[in-house]
C-alpha positions as CSV (number, residue, x, y, z in Angstrom):
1,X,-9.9,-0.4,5.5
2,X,-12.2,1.7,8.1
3,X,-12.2,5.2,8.3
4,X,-8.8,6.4,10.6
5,X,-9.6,9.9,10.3
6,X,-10.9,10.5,13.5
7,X,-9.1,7.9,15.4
8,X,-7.9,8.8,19.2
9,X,-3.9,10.3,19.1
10,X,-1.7,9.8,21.1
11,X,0.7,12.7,21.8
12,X,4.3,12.1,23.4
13,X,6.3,15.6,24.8
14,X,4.8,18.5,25.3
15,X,6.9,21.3,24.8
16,X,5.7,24.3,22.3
17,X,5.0,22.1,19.3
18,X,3.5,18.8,21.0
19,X,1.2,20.7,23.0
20,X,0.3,22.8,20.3
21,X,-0.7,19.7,18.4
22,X,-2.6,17.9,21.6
23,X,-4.6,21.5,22.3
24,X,-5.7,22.1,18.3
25,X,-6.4,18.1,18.0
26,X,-8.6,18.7,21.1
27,X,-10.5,21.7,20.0
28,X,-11.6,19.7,16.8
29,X,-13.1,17.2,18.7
30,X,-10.1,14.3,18.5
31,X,-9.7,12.2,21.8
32,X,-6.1,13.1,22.6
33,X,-3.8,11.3,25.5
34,X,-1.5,13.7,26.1
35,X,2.2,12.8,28.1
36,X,4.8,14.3,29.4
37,X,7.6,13.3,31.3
38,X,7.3,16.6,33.4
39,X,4.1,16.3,36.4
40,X,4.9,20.3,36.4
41,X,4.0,20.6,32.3
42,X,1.3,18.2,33.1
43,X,-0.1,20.0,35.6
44,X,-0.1,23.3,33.7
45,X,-2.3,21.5,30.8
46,X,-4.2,19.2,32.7
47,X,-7.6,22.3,32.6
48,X,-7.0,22.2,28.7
49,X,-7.0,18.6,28.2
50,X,-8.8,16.0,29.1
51,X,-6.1,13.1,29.5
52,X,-3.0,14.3,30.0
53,X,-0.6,12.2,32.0
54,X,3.2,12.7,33.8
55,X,5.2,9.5,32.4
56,X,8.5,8.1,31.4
57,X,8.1,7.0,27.6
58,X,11.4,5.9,27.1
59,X,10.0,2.4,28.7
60,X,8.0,-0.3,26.9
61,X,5.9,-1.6,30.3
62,X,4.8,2.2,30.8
63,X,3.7,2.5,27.2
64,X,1.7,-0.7,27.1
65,X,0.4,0.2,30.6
66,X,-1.3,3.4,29.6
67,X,-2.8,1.9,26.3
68,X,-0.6,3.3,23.8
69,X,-0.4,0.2,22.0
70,X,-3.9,0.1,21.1
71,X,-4.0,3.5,19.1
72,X,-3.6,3.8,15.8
73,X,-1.8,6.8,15.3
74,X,0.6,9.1,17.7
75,X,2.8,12.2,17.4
76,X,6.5,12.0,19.1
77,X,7.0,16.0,19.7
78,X,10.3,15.3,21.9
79,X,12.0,18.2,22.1
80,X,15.5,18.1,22.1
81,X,16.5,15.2,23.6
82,X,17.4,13.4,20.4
83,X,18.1,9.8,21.8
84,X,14.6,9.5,23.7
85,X,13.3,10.9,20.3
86,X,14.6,7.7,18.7
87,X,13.5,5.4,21.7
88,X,10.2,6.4,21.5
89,X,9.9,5.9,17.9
90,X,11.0,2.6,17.5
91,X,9.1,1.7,20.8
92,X,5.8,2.8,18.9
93,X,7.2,1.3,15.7
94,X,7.8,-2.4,18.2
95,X,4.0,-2.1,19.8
96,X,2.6,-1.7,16.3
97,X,1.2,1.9,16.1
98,X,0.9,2.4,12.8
99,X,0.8,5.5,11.7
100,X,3.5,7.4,13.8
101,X,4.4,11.0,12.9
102,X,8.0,12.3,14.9
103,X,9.8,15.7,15.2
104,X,13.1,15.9,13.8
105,X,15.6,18.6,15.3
106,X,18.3,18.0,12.0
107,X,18.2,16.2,8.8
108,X,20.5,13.3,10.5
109,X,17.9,12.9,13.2
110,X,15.1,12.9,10.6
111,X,16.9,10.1,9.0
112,X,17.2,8.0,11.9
113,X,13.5,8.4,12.5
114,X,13.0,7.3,9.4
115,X,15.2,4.5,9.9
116,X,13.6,2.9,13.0
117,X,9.9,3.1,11.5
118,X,9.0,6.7,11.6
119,X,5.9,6.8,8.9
120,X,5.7,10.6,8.9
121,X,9.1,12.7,10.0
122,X,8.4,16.7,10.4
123,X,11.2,19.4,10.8
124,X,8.7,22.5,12.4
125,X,11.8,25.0,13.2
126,X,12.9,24.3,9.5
127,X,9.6,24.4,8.4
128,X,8.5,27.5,10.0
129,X,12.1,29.3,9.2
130,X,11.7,28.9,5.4
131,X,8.0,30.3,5.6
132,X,9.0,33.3,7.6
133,X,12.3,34.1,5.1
134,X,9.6,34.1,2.3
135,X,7.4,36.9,4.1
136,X,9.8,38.7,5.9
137,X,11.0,39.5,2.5
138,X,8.1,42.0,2.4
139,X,6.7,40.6,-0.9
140,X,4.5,37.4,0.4
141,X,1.2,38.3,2.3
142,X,1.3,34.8,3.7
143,X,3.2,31.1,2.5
144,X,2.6,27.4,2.9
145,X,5.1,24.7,1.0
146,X,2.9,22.2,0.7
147,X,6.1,19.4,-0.6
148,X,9.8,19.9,-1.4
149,X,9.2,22.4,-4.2
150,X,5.7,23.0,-4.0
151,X,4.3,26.2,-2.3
152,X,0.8,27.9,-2.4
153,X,1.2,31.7,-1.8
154,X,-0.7,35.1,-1.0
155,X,0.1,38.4,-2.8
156,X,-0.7,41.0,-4.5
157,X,-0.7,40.9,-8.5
158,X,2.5,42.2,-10.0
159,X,2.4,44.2,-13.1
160,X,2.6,41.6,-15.9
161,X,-0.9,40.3,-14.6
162,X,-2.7,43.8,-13.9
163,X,-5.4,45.1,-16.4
164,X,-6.1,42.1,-18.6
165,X,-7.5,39.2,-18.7
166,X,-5.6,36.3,-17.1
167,X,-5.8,34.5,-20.1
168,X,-4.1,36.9,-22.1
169,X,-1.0,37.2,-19.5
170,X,-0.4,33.8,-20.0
171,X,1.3,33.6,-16.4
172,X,0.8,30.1,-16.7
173,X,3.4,29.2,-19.7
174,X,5.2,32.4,-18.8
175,X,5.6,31.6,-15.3
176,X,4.9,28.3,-14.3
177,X,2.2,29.7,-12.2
178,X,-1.7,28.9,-11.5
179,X,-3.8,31.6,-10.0
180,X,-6.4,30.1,-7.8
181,X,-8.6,32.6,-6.5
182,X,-8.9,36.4,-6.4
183,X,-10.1,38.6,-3.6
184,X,-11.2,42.8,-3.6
185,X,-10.8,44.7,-0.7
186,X,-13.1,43.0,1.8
187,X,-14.7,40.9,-0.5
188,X,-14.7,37.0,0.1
189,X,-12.3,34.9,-2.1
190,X,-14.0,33.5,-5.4
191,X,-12.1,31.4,-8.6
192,X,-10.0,32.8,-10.8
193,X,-11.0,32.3,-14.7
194,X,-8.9,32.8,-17.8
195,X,-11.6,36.5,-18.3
196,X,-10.8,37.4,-14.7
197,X,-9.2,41.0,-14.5
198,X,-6.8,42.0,-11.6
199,X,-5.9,44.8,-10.1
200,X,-3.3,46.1,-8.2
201,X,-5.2,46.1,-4.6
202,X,-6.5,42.8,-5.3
203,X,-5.1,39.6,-3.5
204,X,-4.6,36.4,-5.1
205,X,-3.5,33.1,-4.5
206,X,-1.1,31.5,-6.7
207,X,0.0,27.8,-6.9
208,X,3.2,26.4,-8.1
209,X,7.2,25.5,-7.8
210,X,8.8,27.8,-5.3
211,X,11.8,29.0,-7.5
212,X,8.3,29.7,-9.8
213,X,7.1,31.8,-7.1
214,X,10.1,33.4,-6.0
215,X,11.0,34.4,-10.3
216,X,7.1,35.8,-10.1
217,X,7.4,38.0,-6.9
218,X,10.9,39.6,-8.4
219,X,8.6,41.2,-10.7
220,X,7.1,43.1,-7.9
């Protein structure tokens, strides 16, 4: 199967998140057709990218008549009209886009997406919501959930693993956790080893289950 990586996307609503997606796709050098159903929002973006068009996707003969059916992979960022959200998906899904990420607004919309063909569904209020709980908490220096119970976090070491080796705080089998890499001050980040010593200044990223996390950082 050929390389899709850096195959052209095609980027449907552009609101907050989709054109979020369509300027960063952009700036790393991915060919991006950007639509919108508003010629006002297309207007105001048209500088930033370079195809960005004012169009009505909840119809089949527009979609085949600006080329959507020959990309591989597009982004349905529809904000919260919840019925064109569906329409456009399963229109993508019917002109054989394969790969075809949506945004859901609630866990009964992400279910139809998935439903009518979505391959990818994405919840980026939820998303963001649960990340910003775990640092406004004031414990987490930053936090990504990288699957349902998965998370890869920032902190500073808590006291169990300050002083000794990390081999010796066996925060592994204690905790459930893997420390990644370990940063001083200023210093770049660099790997963690079973003889590495922290600190309490340091920072350190840690890897595991989120209730892992959560049972480490009550420690603080």
């Amino acid at each position: 199967m050929a390389d899709q990586r850096n195959e052209p996307v095609v980027v449907i609503g552009l609101g907050r998140f989709g054109s979020a997606i369509a300027l960063e796709l952009t700036r790393r050098g991915t060919e991006v057709l950007a639509i919108d159903e508003s010629i006002k929002v297309v207007q105001g973006l048209s500088g930033h990218l370079t195809q960005v068009v004012a169009a009505d996707c909840t119809d089949i003969g527009t979609l085949r008549e600006l080329g959507v059916d020959e990309f591989y992979r597009a982004v349905v960022a529809v904000g919260t009209d919840i019925e064109a959200s569906i329409l456009i998906t399963s229109l993508l899904v019917e002109l054989e886009v394969e790969d075809v990420w949506a945004k859901a607004i609630t866990a009964h919309h992400g279910r139809i997406l998935e439903r009518v063909g979505a391959s990818h569904v994405v919840f980026p209020e939820r998303e963001a919501g649960e990340r910003v709980a775990h640092l406004v908490s004031g414990q987490l220096l930053d936090y990504l959930q990288v699957d349902e119970n998965f998370a890869i976090a920032k902190i500073h070491p808590p006291q169990p693993m300050v002083g000794r080796p990390l081999g010796h705080t066996k925060v592994r089998s204690k905790y459930g956790i893997t420390v990644v890499a370990v940063k001083n001050g200023y210093e770049e980040f660099t790997y963690a080893s079973a003889e590495t010593e922290l600190s309490y200044g340091d920072t350190i990223l840690v890897t595991g289950r989120v209730n892992d996390i959560d049972r480490l950082m009550s420690l603080a």
